[in-house]
N, C-alpha and C positions, 0 to 999 in steps of 0.2 A: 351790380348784378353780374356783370363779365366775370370781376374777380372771385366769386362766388362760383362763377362755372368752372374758370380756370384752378382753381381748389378741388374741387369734385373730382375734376378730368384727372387732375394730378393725383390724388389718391388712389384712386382707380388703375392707372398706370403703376403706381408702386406695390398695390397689393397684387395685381399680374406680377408683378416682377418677383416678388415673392412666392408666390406661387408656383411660379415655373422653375425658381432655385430650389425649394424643396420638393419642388415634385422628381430634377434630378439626381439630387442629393440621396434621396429615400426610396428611390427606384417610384413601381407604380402597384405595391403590396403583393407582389409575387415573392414570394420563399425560396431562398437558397435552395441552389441542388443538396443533394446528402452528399456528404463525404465519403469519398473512397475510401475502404477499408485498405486497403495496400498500397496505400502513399497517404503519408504525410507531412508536411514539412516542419514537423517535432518528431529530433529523431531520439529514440532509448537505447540504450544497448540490449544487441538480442543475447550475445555472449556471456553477460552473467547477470546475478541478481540487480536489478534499480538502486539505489543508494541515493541519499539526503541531497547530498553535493549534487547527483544528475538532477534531481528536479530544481533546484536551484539555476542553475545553468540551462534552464529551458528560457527561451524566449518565444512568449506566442505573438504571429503578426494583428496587425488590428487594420481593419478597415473602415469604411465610410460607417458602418451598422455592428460596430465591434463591440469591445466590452467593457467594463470598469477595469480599467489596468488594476489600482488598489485592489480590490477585491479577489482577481486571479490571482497577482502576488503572494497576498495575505491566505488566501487556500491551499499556495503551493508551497508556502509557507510550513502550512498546520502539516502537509500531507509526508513534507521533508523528513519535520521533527516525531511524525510519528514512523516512517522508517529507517530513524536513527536508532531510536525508541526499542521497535522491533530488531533490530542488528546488536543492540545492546544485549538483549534479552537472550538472545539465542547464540550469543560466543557465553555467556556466563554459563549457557545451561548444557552448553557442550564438554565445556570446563569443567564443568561439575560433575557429566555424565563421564567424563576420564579418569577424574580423582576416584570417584567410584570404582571404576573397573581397573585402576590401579590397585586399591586398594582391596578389592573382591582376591586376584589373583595373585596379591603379597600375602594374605592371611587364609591360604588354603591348610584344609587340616593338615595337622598335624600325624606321623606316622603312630604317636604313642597315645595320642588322645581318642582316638576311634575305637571303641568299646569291642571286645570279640567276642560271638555267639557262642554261647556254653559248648560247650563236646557234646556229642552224641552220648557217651556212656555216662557223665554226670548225670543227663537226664534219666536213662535207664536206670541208673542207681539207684536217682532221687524215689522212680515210681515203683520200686520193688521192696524200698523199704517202707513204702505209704500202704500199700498191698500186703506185704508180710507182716505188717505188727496188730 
């Protein structure tokens, strides 16, 4: 019967002890503050466009209540190659909006090709011989 107790007592003592490791570990269900909007400790550059490469080279810290590292990676991943994606898109389509307006102001008219508005007395002619006959 002793060792019976001393079994009891002991398990009792080790689910406290657990207890009190998770109850510091996970705080006591209180919510983070919010984040300040003018600091953070991920820094972007304010000076020009984000690029692939900067979100790669972010590291976020983790703590006690943190996150799936995989999972972040694998998002900053997806968010990299789409503005790669995007940078791609938009040096092609600048390229092309140049070729264009190269092209616009190499093929301006021509002096001999632009059609000249009849004379004034051609037309007078025209109407006096449609009138007199």
């Amino acid at each position: 019967m002793l060792g019976f107790l001393v079994f009891v007592v002991g398990v009792l003592v080790v689910a406290v002890l657990l207890f009190l490791g998770a109850s510091v570990l996970m705080g006591r269900g209180e919510t983070q503050p919010p984040a300040e909007l003018d600091r953070s400790p991920v820094e972007l550059p304010d000076d020009r466009a984000v690029t692939g490469d900067d979100l790669r080279e972010l590291r976020i810290s983790v703590s006690a209540r943190g996150y799936r590292m995989t999972e972040v990676d694998w998002l900053l991943e997806q968010f990299a190659e789409a503005l790669d994606e995007r940078d791609e898109e938009i040096a092609s389509l600048r390229a092309r909006l140049a070729e264009q307006q190269d092209e616009g102001l190499d093929a301006g008219p021509a002096d001999d090709e632009t059609p000249e508005p009849p004379a004034a007395d051609d037309r007078n002619s025209d109407e006096g011989e449609r009138s007199g006959a």
